[in-house]
N, C-alpha and C positions, 0 to 999 in steps of 0.2 A: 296213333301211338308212335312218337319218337324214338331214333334209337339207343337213347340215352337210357330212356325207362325199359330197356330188355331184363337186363336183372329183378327186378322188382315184379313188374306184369307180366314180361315175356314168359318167364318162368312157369307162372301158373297155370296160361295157357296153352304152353309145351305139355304141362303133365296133363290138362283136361284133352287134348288132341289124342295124346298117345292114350289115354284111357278110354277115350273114342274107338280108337285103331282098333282096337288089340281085346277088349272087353268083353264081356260074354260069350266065353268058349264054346258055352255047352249048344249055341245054335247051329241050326245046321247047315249055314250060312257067311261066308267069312265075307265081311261087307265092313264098307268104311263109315265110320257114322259124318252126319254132316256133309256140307254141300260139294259136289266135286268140285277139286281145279283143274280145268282145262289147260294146257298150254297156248299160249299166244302168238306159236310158231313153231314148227313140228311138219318134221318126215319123217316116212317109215324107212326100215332097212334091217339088216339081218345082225346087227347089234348097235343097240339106241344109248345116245350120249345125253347127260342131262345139261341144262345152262339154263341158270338165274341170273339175270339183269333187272336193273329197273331202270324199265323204258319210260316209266314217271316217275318225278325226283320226290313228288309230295302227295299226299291225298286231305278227302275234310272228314274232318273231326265229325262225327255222329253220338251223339244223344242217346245210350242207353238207358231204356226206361225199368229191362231187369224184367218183361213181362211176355217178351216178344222173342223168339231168337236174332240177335244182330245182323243186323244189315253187313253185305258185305262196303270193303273200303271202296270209296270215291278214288280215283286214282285223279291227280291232274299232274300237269304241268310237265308234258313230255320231255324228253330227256334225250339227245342226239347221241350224248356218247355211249351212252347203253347199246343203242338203235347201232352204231358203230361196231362196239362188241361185238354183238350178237353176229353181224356182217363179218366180221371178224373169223368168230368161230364156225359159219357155215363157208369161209370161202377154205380155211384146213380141212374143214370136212370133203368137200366137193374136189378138193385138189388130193386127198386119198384115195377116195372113190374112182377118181380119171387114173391112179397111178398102178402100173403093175408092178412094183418094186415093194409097196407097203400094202400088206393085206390084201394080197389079188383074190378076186373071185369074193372077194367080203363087202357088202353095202355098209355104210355107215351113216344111221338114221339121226337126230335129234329131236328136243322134247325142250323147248324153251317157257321160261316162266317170268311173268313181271310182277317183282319185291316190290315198286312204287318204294323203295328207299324203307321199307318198315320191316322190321327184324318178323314179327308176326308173321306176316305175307310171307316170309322169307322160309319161315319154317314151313309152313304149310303147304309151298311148293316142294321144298325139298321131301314132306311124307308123303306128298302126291309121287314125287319121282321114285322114292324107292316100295312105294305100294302098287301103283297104278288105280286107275278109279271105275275098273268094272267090277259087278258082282259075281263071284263064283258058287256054285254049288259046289258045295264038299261035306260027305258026311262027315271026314274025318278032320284030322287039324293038319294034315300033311302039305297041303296046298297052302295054307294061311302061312308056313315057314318058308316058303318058295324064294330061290333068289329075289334079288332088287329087278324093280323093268330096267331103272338103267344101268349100266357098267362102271359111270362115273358120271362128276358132277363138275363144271364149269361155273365158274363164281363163286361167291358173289364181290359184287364190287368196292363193298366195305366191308371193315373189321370186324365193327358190331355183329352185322345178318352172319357173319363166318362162322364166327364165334358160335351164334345160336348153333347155324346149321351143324357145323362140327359135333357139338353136343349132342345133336339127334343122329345124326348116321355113323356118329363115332363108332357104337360100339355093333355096328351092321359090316363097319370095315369099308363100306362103299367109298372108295377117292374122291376125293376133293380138290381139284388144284383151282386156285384163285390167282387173278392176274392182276387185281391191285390192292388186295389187304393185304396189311405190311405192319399190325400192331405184333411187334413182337412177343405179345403171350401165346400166339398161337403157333411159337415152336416147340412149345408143351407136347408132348406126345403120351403123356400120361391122362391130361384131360383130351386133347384134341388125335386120338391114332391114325386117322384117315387124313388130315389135311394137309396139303401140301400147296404149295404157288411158285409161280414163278416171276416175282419179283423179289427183292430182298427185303430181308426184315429191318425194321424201324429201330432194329439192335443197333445197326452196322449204320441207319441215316442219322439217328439222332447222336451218335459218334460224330459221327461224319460233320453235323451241323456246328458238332461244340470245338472242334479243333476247327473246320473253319472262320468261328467269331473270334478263336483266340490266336487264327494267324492274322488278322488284320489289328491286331489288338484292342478287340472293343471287350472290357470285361466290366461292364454295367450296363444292362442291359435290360428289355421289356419281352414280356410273353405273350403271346395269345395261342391258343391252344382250340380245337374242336372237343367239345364236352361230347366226347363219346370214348370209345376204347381205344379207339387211333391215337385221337389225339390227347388224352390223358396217360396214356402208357409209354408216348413218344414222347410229351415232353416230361415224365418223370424222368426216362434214360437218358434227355438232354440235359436236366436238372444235375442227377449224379455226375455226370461226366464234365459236366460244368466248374461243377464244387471244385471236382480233380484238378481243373487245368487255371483254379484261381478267378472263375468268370461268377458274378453275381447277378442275380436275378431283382431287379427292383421290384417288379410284382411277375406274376404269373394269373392272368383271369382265364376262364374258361366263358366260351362262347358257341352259340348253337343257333342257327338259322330262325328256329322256329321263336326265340327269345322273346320277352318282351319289349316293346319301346322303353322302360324306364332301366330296364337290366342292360340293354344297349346302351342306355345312356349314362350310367355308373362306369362302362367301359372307356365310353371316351372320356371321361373326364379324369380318370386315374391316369387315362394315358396323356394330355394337357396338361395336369399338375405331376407328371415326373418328369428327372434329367435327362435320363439318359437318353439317346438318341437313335438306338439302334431294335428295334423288334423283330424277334422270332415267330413268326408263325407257322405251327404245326395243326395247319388247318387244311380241309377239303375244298375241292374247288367251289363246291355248293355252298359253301360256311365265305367263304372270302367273297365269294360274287355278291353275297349278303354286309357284308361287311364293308366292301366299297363304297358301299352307296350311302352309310351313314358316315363314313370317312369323310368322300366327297360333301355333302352338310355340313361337314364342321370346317371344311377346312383344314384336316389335316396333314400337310404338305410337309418335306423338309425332314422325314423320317426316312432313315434306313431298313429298310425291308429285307427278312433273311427267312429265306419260304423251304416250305418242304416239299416232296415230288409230288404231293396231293393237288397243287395249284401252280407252281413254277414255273410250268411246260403250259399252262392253258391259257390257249388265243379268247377265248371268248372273255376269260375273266382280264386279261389286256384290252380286249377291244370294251370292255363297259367300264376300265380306268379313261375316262372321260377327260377326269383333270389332273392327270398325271400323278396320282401319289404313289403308285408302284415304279414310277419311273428308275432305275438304276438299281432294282431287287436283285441280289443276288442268292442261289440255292443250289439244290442238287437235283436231280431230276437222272429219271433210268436214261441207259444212254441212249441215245437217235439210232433209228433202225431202219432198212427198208428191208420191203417183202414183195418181191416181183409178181407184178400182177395185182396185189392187195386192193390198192386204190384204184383201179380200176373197176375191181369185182362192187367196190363198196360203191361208187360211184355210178353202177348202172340197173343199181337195187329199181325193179320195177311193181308196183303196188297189185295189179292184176295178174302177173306173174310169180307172186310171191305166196307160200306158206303162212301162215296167219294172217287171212287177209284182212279182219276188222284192225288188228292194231298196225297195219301197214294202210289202212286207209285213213285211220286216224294222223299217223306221221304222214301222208301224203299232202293233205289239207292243211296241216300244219304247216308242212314245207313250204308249200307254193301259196297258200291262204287261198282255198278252193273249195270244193264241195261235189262230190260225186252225187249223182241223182238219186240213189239207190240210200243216200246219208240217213239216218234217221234224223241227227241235226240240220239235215237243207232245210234252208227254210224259200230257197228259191232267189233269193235277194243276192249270192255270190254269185262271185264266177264257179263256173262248172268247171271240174276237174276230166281229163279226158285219161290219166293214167299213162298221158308219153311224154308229157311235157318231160323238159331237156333240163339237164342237172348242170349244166355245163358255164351257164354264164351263172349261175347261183352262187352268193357269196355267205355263207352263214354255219353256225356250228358242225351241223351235219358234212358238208365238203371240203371243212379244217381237217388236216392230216398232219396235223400238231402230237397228235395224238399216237400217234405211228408204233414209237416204242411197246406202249400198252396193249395196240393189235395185235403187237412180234410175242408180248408175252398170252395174249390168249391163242394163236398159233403156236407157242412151243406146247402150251398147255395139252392141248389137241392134238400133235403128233408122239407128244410123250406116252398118251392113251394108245396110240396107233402102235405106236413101237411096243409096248409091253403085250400087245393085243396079239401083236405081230409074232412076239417070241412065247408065248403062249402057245399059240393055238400053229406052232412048228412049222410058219408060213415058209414055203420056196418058189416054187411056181402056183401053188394053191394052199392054202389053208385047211386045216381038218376043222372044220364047229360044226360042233352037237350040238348046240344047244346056250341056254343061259352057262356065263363064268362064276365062279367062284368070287365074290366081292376081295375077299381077304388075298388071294392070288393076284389077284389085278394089281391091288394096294404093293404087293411084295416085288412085283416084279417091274413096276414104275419107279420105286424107291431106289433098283438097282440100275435102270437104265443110263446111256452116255453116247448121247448121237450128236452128231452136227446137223443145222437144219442146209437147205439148200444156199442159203445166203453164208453158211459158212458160222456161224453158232453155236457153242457149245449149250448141252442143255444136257441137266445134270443135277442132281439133291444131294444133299449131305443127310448126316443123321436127322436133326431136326427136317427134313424137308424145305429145306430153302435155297436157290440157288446161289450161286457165287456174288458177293457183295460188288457193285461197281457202277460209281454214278459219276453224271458229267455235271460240270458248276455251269450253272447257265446265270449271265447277267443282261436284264431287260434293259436294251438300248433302243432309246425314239430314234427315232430316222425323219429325216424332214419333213416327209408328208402325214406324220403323226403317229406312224404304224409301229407299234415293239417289234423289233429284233430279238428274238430267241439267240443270242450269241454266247458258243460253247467257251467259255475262259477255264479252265481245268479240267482235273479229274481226280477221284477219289477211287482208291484199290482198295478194300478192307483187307486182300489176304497179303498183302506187302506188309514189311516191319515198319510200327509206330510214326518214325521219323520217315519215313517215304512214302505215306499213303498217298498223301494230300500234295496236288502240282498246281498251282495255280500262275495265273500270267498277269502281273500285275500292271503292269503297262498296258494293256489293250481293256481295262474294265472303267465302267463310264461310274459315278455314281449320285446319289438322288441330287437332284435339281440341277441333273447333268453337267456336273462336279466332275473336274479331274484329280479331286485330291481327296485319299482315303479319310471317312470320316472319323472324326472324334466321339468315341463313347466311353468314358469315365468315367465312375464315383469322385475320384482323386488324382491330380496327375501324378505322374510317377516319382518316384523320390529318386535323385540323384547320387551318385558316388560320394558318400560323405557326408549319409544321412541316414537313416533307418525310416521303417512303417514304425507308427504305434496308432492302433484300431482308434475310430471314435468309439466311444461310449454308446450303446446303444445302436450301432447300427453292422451292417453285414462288413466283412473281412475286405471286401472292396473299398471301404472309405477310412481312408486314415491319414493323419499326419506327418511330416517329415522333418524328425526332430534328428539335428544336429548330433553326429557321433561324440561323443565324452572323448577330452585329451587321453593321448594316450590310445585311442580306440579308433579304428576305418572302417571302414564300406567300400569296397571296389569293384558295386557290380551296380544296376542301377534294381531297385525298389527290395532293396535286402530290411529281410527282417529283422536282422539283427548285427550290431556291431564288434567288430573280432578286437581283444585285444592286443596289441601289436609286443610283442618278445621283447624280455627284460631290457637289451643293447639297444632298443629301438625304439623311433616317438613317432607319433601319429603327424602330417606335416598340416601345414597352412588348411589346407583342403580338406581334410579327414579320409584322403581317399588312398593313402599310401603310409606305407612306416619306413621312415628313414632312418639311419643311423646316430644315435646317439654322440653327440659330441662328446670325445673324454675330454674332463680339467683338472686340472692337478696346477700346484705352484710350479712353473716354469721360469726356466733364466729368459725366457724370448718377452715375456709381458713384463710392464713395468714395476708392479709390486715386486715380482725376483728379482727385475735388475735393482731396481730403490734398495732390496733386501740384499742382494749381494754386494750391491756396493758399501752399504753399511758394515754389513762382516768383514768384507777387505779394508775398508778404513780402520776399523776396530784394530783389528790383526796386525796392522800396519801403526796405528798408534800403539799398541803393544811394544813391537818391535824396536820401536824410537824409543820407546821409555825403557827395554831393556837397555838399548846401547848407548843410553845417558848414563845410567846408572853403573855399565861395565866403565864405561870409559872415566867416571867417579867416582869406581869403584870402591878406590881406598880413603874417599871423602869424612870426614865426621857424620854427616848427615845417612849416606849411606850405610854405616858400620855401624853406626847404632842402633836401625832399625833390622838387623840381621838380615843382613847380604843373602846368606844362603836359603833363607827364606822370601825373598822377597823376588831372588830370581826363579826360583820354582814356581811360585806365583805368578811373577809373567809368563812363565812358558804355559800354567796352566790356563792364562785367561787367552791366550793366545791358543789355545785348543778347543777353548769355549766359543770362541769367535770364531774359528774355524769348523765347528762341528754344526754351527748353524748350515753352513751350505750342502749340506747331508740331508738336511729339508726340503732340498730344492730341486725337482727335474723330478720324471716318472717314476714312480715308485716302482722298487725290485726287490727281491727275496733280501738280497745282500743291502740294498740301503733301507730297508726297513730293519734290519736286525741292527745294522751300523748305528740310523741315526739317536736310537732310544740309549744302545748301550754308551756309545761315545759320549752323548752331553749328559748322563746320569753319572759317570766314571770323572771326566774333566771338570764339572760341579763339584763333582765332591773332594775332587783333585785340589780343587781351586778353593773350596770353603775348610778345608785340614789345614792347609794352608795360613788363609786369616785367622782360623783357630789356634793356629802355634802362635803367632804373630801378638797375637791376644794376651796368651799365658805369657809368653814371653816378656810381653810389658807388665803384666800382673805379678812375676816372679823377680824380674829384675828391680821393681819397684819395694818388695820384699825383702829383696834381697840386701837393700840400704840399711834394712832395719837393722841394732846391736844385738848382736848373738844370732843371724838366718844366717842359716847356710841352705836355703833353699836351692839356689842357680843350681847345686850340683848335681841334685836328683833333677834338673829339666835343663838340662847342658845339650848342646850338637846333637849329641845321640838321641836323644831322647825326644829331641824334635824332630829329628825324622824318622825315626821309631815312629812317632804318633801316627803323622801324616800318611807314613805308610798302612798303618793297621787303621787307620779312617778309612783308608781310599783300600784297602784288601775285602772292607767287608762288602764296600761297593760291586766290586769285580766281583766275592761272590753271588751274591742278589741276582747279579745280570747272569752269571752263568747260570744259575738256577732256573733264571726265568726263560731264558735261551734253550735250555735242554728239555726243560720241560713242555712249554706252549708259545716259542718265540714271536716275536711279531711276522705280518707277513702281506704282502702287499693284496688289496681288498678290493671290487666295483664294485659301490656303491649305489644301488638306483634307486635308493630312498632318499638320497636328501633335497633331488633336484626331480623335476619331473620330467624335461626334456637334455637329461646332460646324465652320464656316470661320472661320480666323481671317484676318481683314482687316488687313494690312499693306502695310507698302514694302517693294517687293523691291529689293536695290542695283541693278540693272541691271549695272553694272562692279561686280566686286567687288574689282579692282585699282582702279579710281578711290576707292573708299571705302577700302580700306586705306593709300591713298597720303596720301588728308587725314588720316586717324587718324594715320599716320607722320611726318608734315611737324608733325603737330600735338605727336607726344611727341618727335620732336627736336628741337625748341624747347626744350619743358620740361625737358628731360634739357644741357641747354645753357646753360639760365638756373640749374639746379638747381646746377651745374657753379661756375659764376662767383659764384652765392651761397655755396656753399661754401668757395670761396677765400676770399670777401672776410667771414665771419662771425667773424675777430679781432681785424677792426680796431676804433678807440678803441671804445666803446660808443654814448656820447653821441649821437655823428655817425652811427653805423653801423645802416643798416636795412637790409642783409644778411644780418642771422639772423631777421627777419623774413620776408624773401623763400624764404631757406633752406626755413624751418617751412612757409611754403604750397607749392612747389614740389614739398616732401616728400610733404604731402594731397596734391595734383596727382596726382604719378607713382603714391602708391600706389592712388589711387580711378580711376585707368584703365588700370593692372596688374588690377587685382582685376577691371575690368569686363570685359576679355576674354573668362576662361574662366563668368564671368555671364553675359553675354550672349548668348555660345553656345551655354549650358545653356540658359538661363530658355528656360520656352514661349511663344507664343503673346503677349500684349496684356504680359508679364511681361518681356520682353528690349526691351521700349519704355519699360517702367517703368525698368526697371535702365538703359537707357540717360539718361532723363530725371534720374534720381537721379546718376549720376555726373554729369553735368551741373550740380546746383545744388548735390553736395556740393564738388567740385572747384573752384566759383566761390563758396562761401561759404568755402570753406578760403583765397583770395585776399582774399577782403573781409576777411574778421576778422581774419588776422595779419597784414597790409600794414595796414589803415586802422583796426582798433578800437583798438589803443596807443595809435595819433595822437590818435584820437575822444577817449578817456580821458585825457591832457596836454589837448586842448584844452577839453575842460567842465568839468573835476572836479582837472585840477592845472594851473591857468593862472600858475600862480607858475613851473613850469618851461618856459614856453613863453618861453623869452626867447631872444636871439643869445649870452648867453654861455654858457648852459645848452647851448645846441646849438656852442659851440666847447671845452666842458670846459671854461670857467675861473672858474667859480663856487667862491668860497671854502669853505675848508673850515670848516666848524665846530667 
């Protein structure tokens, strides 16, 4: 039975054992049902320690036929590091017993058992330990309650058998400390009350494993796992912790020594047909030694190897990597330890000298491949075993001390029992024991212990029973003559803060195929500043695209999820990786459209000017007097304000020339079209006035044309004050018209107030244009109504057309187009009202006379 299949058959065979134990009260007899378990190494002493190893890794599968009671297990395939243990735990024993300082005057016996790796075995020793396997007579049931024989329980060396065990002696209270299960469910103390170790939990490595993949940055990555509790419980906590830190798992298979060849072979081939290049393994040493060898078969070389302390630390499973595919493994492993004297103790282990001497004669013959005469297997044909051969030039599992740390932890195990034993039973120069302990008092007062061992060690439980988390990063480096190097590159603290657990040396680690350059393991390479993740479809959070920030939008970190938009005054630049300052633009006098535009306005203004001082200096001419001086000069002055109020469009806009530039050319338009409105009636009145019997002129005499012109241009001034008082314009940034630019303008504030001056302003012109019209048949001579007509006509079409212009035009372009109707509008005034005149009065002054302007110039 495997130890995968505990939950399922272990279980039922747990309860048929304990219904063995414990069943039929009423005999008068408290007897164990079924076959004893002996131990397999064992001394007596005045209080007995228990220890489960398995000193065989495997046994054979037997054939129930359901008719018979079952054979016991086949054990094979002897097991050195067990064999080591055990060395282990008898050389703390033996060095308590030599000492007067711990437990003087007290012998310290043990009672070892071999699990053969099978959770079943496992338990069964452990009923044996805390039953014992004599029969008593007892009438009563007082003896059947009796303490446990042992005080406590050393092992076992995997999760799974702990697990079971824990379950059985839990609720006896009997201690438990294990020196290499390390699946973290069994910091439970609700299922598991008695167990305890002294390694750290697979809480604190598979932490440990996920921040080391994700300081080298490999976040796609391969799993392989030990289908058992170890290694399914360790890598779910690597899983979660994974998720956390953005690392993706391509697959995750679970794998088991005992597998089939085809289930083996579904492994490698997932692992062949994926990318990624980096595997985790949360596997045992017994599962990886298994595993190498169908690696080596295929061929699998070129792979990044990230181990757990189950196999990281072990020489034997380096020394059967043959063709190098663990070469450059990096992982965690407990840290290196020595223990004075240790190895030597374990080193001069002698077969005929020792406590259970069948399975020390069975390792003995192993060791040396021999055969004692006494063998039931001699068959004669070996060498004979003599029981002194020398361990010294022997190079093979058993005299690797690779293993060291895991000794130090079944020596703390062992004096942590001594020390509680110790304060117990109120040892000084001697101890008081009566007798069997209290199981539950042992349990209480281990829990509370905190010694140094002699090497200087703290040793020490938390609540859950676990000691202090702290592992060293070991990276397997070949050395010339082909041997790994166990070389320490880091260290991992679980009780430092987050950002400080993890040290590593990144310059002294080798990696696979003896690579100086950290390897590549990605879904996707990383997205750059100036790009965002967006997921593939269908696949894990690790694989994604890097699509290009949106204008307007950066990224300035590299594999950002998401793109910031950069603040109203600011644009995203070339790169998407920064926001820079928005260029303001506004009509300026520095570009050429302002200068083009201002020179235009000063020409204008300046032609204005000339035409007035033709006309002053003409003053009293025919040509001038007839078309009313005092209107004609108001007129220039006003298109001379027209022209002038363009450049009020021009340069940064401000509170003050955004209120200026609307009122000014709304006021001086209408200044200037009152104006050609008197100038109108004027020839419409005077032409009336010819008639027999009008006395028109007098009700539209001097006065009354500037009367007009005033109360035109009064309602103007109101409008604007109106519009000013109420919602004035006001200078606006703009970051709607442009994407990478504010354009700096005037906002109308009222856009009823601005459309009412624009309005007052074309019913004028459409009013003068009106009365020019009528009046463009009269005589010729006299008539400068088809003059007024022609400009009236520019007028209305250059501020028809401006409309759907100026709506359109963008940005510093809808100021242009404003300013442009503006100087085309008032030079369509200037040149058809006053350049005629200009041209009679320089260049034909023979027609500038009073009968020329009454038509009665002879005919020729």
């Amino acid at each position: 039975m495997s130890t995968q299949r505990w939950p399922e058959q272990g279980l039922a065979l747990l309860q048929l054992l304990l219904v063995m134990s414990f069943s039929q009260a009423e005999e008068p007899v408290c007897r164990q049902r079924g076959d004893p378990e002996n131990p397999q190494i064992c001394k007596d002493g005045n209080i007995i320690l228990g220890g489960i190893f398995s000193f065989h890794s495997s046994w054979k599968e037997r054939q129930d036929t359901f008719r018979h009671k079952p054979l016991p297990l086949k054990c094979t395939s002897l097991n050195f590091r067990d064999f080591q243990f055990a060395q282990a735990m008898i050389f703390a024993i033996e060095e308590i017993n030599n000492s007067t300082d711990l437990l003087p005057g007290i012998s310290l016996g043990y009672k070892m058992y071999d699990a053969c790796g099978s959770v079943a075995r496992s338990v069964r020793a452990a009923l044996a330990l805390a039953n014992g396997n004599e029969a008593v007579s007892a009438p009563t049931e007082e003896q059947c309650t009796k303490p446990a024989q042992v005080q406590a329980i050393m092992g076992d060396t995997s999760s799974s058998p702990c697990m079971a065990i824990a379950t059985v002696i839990g609720p006896f209270y009997i201690p438990m400390i294990s020196h290499f299960a390390t699946c973290a469910c069994l910091s439970d103390k609700t299922k598991y009350p008695s167990f305890l170790r002294t390694i750290p939990s697979d809480y604190y490595q598979s932490r440990a494993l996920a921040q080391l993949v994700k300081h080298f940055g490999w976040t796609w990555v391969g799993a392989i796992r030990t289908n058992d509790d170890y290694g399914n419980n360790g890598m779910a906590t690597f899983t979660e912790t994974a998720q956390q830190l953005g690392i993706c798992l391509e697959y995750s298979v679970p794998f088991f020594r005992t597998d089939s060849p085809d289930k083996i072979r579904k492994i490698i081939d997932i692992i062949k047909a994926s990318s990624s290049k980096v595997i985790v393994a949360f596997l045992s040493h017994m599962d990886m030694d298994v595993l190498i060898h169908e690696l080596a078969k295929n061929n699998m070389t070129g792979y990044q190897w990230v181990g757990s302390e189950g196999w990281i630390l072990d020489s034997q499973t380096a020394e059967m990597d043959r063709h190098h595919i663990l070469d450059g493994a990096i992982g965690l492993s407990i840290p290196k330890a020595h223990v004075s004297g240790m190895r030597e103790f374990i080193l001069n282990v002698k077969p005929l000298n020792s406590s259970g001497h069948e399975i020390f004669t069975e390792f003995w013959e192993t060791l040396f491949s021999c055969k004692f005469k006494q063998s039931e297997s001699s068959t004669g044909s070996e060498r004979e075993c003599t029981g002194h051969e020398d361990l010294t030039g022997v190079q093979n599992g058993f005299t690797d001390m690779s293993l060291m740390p895991i000794f130090n932890n079944v020596y703390k195990g062992v004096y942590a029992v001594a020390h509680a034993l110790h304060s117990i039973l109120g040892c000084n120069k001697t101890c008081q024991y009566k007798g069997q302990l209290d199981p539950l008092t042992i349990l209480q007062h281990i829990r509370t212990i905190h010694f140094k061992t002699k090497e200087g060690d703290e040793v020490y439980f938390n609540q859950n029973g676990d000691p202090a988390a702290k592992y060293e990063i070991i990276n397997w480096q070949p050395t010339e003559n082909g041997i790994v190097d166990f070389v320490t590159v880091g260290l991992h603290k679980a009780s430092l803060p987050a950002d400080k657990q993890l040290k590593v040396q990144n310059n002294s680690l080798v990696w696979t195929q003896n690579s100086k350059q950290v390897p590549v393991s990605v879904c996707s390479e990383k997205c750059p500043p100036g790009t965002r993740k967006v997921l593939q479809k269908g696949k894990p959070v690790c694989c994604y695209d890097c699509i290009r920030c949106a204008e307007g939008e950066i990224s300035n970190t590299t594999d950002s999820i998401t793109c910031v938009r950069c603040q109203p005054e600011f644009w995203s630049n070339e790169r998407r990786d920064a926001c820079v300052k928005k260029e303001a633009e506004f009509l300026s006098y520095e570009e050429i459209m302002g200068v083009l535009l201002t020179a235009t306005s000063l020409f204008g203004t300046f032609m204005t000017v000339g035409v007035a001082v033709i006309f002053f200096r003409h003053r009293k001419s025919p040509i001038v007097r007839a078309n009313n001086s005092e209107l004609s000069f108001l007129l220039l002055f006003s298109l001379t304000l027209c022209f002038l109020c363009s450049l009020t469009f021009i340069g940064r806009p401000s509170d003050w020339s955004c209120m200026l530039r609307h009122t000014a050319f709304g006021i001086t338009f209408v200044l200037c079209i009152s104006c050609v409105l008197g100038k109108t009636m004027v020839v419409l009145m005077a032409f009336r006035a010819t008639l027999p019997g009008s006395n028109v002129m007098k009700w539209f005499g001097p006065v009354q044309q500037r009367l007009s012109v005033l109360a035109f241009t009064l309602i103007q001034v109101v409008i604007c004050i109106l519009w000013l008082s109420i919602s004035p314009p006001f200078p606006l940034k703009n970051f709607m018209g442009f994407k990478d630019k504010i354009i700096l303008e005037c906002a109308l504030g009222s856009a009823l107030g601005f459309w009412a001056v624009l309005g007052y302003i074309g019913l004028l012109a459409i009013f003068c244009f009106i009365l020019a019209f009528l009046a463009r048949k009269l005589p010729d001579n006299f008539n400068e109504a088809k003059f007024i007509t022609f400009s009236m006509l520019i007028f209305c079409a250059v501020w028809i057309t401006f409309i759907p212009a100026y709506v359109s035009s963008p940005g510093k372009f809808s100021v242009a187009v404003e300013i442009f109707a503006i100087l085309a509008s008032s030079f369509g005034l200037l040149i058809c009202i006053f350049i005629p005149k200009c041209y009679i009065i320089l260049l034909k002054p023979e027609k500038n006379t009073k009968k020329n302007m009454m038509g009665k110039v002879a005919q020729k």
